[in-house]
C-alpha positions as CSV (number, residue, x, y, z in Angstrom):
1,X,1.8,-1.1,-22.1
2,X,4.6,-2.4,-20.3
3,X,3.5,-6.3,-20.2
4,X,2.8,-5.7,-24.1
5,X,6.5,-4.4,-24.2
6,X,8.1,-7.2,-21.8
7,X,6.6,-10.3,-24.2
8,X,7.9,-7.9,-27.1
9,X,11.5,-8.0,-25.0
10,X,11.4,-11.9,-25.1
11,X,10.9,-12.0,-28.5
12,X,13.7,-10.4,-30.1
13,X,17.1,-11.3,-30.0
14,X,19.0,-9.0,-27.9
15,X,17.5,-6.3,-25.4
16,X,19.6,-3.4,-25.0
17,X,19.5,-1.3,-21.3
18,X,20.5,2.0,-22.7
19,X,21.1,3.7,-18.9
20,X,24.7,4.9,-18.8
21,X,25.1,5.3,-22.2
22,X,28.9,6.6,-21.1
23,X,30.2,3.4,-19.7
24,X,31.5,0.3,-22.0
25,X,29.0,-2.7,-21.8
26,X,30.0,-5.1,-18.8
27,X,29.7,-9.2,-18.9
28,X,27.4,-10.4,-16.8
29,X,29.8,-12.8,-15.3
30,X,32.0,-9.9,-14.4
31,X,29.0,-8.4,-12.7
32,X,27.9,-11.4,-10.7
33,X,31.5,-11.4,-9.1
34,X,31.9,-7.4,-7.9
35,X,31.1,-6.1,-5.1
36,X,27.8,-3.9,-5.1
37,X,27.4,-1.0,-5.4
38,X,28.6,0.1,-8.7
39,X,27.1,1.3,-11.9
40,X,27.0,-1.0,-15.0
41,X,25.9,-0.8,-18.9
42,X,24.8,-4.0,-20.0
43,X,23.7,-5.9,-23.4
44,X,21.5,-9.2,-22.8
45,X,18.2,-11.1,-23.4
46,X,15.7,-11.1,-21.2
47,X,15.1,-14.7,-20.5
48,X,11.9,-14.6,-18.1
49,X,10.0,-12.1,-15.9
50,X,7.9,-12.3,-12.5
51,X,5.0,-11.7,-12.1
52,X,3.6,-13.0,-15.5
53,X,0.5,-10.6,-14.8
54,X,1.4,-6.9,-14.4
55,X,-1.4,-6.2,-11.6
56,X,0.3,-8.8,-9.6
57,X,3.4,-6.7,-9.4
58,X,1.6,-4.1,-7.0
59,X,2.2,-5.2,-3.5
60,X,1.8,-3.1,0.0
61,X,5.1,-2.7,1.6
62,X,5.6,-1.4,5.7
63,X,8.8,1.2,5.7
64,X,9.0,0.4,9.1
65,X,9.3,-3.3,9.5
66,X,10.1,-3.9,6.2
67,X,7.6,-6.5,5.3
68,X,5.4,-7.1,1.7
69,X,2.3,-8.6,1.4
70,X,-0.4,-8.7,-1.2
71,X,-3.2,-6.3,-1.8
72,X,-6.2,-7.9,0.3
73,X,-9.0,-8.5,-2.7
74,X,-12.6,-6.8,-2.7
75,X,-14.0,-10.0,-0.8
76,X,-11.8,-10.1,1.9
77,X,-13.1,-6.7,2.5
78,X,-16.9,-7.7,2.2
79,X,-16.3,-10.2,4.4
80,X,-15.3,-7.9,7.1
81,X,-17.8,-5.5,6.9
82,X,-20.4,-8.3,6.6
83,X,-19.2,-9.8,10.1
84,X,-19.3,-6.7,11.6
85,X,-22.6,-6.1,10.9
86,X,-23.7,-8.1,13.2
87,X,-23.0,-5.9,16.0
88,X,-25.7,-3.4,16.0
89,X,-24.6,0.7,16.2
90,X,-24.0,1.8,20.3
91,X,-27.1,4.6,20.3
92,X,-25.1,6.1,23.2
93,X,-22.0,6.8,21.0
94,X,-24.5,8.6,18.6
95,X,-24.4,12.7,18.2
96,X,-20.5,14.0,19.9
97,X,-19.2,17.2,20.5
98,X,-17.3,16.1,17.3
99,X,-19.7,14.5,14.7
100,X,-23.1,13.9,13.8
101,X,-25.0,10.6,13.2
102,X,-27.5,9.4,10.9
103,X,-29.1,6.5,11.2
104,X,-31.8,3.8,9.9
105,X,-32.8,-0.1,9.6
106,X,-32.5,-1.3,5.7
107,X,-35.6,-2.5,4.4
108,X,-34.3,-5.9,3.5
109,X,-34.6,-9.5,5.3
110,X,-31.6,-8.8,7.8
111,X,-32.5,-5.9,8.5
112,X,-29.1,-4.1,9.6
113,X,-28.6,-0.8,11.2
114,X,-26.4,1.4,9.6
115,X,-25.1,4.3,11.5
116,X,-23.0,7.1,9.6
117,X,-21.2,9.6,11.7
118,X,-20.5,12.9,9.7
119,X,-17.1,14.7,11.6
120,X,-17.9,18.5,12.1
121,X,-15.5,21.2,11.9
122,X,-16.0,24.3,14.3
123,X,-19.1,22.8,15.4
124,X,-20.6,22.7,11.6
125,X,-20.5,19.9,8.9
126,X,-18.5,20.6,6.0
127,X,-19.7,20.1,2.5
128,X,-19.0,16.5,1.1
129,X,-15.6,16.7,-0.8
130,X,-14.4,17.7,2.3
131,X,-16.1,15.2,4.6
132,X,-14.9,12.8,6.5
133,X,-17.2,10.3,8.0
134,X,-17.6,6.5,9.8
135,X,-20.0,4.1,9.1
136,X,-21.1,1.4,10.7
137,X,-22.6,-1.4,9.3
138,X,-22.7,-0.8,5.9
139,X,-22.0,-3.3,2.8
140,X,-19.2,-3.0,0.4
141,X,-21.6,-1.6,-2.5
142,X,-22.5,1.0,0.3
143,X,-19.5,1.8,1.6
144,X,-18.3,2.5,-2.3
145,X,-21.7,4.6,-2.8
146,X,-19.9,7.2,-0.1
147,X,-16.4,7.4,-1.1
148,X,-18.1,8.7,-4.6
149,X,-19.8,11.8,-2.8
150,X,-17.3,12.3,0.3
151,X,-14.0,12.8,0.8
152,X,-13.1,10.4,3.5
153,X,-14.7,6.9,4.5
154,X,-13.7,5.3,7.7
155,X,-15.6,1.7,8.9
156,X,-15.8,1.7,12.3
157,X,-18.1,-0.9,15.1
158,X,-19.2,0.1,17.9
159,X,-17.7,-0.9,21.1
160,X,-19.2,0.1,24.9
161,X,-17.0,3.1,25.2
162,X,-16.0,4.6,21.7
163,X,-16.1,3.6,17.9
164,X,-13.2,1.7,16.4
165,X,-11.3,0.3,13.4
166,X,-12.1,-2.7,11.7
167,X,-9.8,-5.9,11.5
168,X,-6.7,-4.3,9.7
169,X,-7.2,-6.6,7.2
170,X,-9.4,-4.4,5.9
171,X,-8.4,-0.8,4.7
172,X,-8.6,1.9,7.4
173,X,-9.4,4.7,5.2
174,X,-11.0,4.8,2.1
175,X,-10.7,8.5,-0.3
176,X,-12.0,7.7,-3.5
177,X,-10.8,4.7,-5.4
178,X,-7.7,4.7,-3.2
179,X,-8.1,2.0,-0.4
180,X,-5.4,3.0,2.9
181,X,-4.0,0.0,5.2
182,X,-2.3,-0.3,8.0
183,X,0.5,-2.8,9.2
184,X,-0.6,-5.4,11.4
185,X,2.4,-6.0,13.1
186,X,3.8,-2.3,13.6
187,X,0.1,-0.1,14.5
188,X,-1.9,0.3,17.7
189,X,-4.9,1.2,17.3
190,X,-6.5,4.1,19.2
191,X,-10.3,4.9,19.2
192,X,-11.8,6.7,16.6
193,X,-12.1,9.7,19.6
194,X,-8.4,10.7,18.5
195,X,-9.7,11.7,15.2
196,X,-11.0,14.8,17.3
197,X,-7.9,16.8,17.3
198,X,-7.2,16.2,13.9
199,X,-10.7,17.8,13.7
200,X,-10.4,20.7,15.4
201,X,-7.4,22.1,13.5
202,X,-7.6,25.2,12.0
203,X,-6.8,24.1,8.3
204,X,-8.2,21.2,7.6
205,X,-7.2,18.7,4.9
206,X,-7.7,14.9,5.9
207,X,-4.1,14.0,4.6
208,X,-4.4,10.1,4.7
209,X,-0.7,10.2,6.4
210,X,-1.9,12.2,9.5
211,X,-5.0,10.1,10.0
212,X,-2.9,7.2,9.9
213,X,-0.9,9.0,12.6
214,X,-3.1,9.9,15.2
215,X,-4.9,6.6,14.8
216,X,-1.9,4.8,15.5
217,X,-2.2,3.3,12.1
218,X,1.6,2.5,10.8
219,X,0.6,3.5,6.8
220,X,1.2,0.4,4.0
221,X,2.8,1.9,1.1
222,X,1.6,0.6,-2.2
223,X,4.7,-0.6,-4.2
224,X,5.3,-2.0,-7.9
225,X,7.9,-5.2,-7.8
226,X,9.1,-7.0,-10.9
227,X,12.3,-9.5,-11.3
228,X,13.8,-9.7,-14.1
229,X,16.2,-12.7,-15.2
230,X,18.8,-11.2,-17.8
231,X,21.1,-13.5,-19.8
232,X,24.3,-13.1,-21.9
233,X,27.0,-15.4,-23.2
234,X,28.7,-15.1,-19.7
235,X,25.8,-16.4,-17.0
236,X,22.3,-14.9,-15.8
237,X,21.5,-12.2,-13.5
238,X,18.5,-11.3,-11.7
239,X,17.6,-8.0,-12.1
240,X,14.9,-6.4,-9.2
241,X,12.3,-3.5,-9.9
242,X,10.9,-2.0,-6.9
243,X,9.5,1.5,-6.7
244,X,6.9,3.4,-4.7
């Protein structure tokens, strides 16, 4: 457990790096005035660490832009779905060349209408672990429910003309546990029609990257930061983790 570890790290007296076992051990002082990049072996504390909570650490980061921002939380999502809710399914959108709806009115006091729309595959649906479908509609306790019996989960509202994505703020794909979103700032959207090619292919796989693709989704990469402040005799240094 690496948190366990890092309070262990605080607690003894000296932490030792053991990368480049060949080279002599460096001062940091030394260090904090050469010019990067070099390679150095070091022996210091470990004076403090950021975040203090190790799921904080996980972050979504755009390759293209460059930007971080934090994992959107479970109610931001609700949230979404729940306001898009309020636009009932487009019945003329139902049944394409290219997928097949289902749909009904819950049973409960707001009585929403859920649309799902199961993607065929040479004119034939495919069994569930290799499904992709949209819903429309559908709460977050739903929209989970899915993702446990189907490969791929999409939300989607209805417009006049075609079905799209949700607010970005809300992941574009879901596949299992595994929640997929898309930069604001670097993706244009297209309508869910462009899922069709991706459809008709020969072999297909629903990789999360290609989906992102011809939905003109730029793809957030999940990534695990940590800073480290290191300490010696000499000065501090801070010391940056950051890894896909």
């Amino acid at each position: 457990d690496l948190e366990l570890h890092l309070q262990r790290c605080q607690q003894l007296s000296v932490t030792v790096l053991t990368d480049h076992q060949d080279l002599s051990n460096t001062e940091l002082k030394t260090i904090t005035n050469s010019r990067a990049p070099q390679e150095y072996r070091i022996r210091a504390k470990l004076r403090t660490y950021k975040p203090q909570k190790l799921h904080q650490s996980v972050k979504l980061h755009c390759s293209k832009c460059n930007s971080l921002q934090e994992v959107p939380d479970g109610d931001d999502f609700d949230f979404i779905l729940q306001s898009s809710a309020m636009t009932a399914p487009n019945p003329e959108l139902h049944n394409t060349s290219w997928y097949e709806s289902v749909t009904w009115t819950t049973q409960d006091q707001k009585q929403r209408e859920i649309a799902i729309h199961f993607v065929k595959h040479d004119e034939m649906l495919q069994h569930p672990e290799d499904t992709l479908l949209m819903i429309e509609g559908g709460t977050l306790k739903e929209v989970w429910k899915l993702t446990k019996r189907f490969k791929c989960v999409i939300p989607v509202r209805s417009t006049e003309n075609d079905l799209e994505l949700l607010d970005l703020s809300a992941p574009f794909l879901l596949q299992g546990n595994v929640k997929y979103y898309g930069c604001k700032q670097c993706s244009t959207p297209k309508p869910m029609k462009s899922l069709s090619s991706v459809a008709a292919e020969q072999r297909l796989s629903w990789e999360p990257t290609e989906i992102a693709q011809v939905l003109g989704i730029e793809l957030l990469q999940y990534v695990f930061i940590m800073k480290f402040t290191l300490v010696d005799e000499t000065g501090a240094l801070n010391a940056y983790l950051f890894d896909y």
